[in-house]
C-alpha positions, 0 to 999 in steps of 0.5 A: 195861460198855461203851458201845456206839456210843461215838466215840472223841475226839482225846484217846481216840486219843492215850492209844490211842497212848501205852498202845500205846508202854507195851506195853499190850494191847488189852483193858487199852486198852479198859479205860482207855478204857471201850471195846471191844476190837474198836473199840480193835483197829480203830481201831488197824488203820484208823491204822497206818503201814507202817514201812520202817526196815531197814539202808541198802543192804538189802531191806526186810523186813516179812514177820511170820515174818522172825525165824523163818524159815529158809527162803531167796529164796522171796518174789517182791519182791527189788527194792532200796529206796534 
């Protein structure tokens, strides 16, 4: 059973953190946390950083289909980041 209307505490949001680094899905997070699912996937969604690791020199890619697709120069941002 969940608790509903639970806050999730600064230790909440470090195990969150830590389960997420092991690979642990959602639903086994708020398990071990006695939570939701839907609050562990927003509060995750309300924290998340942008991330622009890419090669020096390139075009930063953070499309979700970037490993699939192979289709050529179709998005409209081609400006070079430094």
């Amino acid at each position: 059973m969940y608790y509903k209307y639970k806050h999730l505490t600064i230790k909440d949001r470090e195990d969150i953190e830590t389960m997420l680094k092991e690979g642990l899905s959602f639903r086994k997070i708020a398990l071990n946390l006695n939570a939701d699912p839907t609050t562990i996937s927003k509060e995750i969604k309300r924290n998340r950083m942008i991330s622009d690791i890419g090669a020096l020199g390139r075009i930063k890619n953070r499309c979700i289909h970037r490993t699939s697709c192979h289709i050529i120069d179709l998005c409209e941002n081609k400006t070079m980041k430094e």
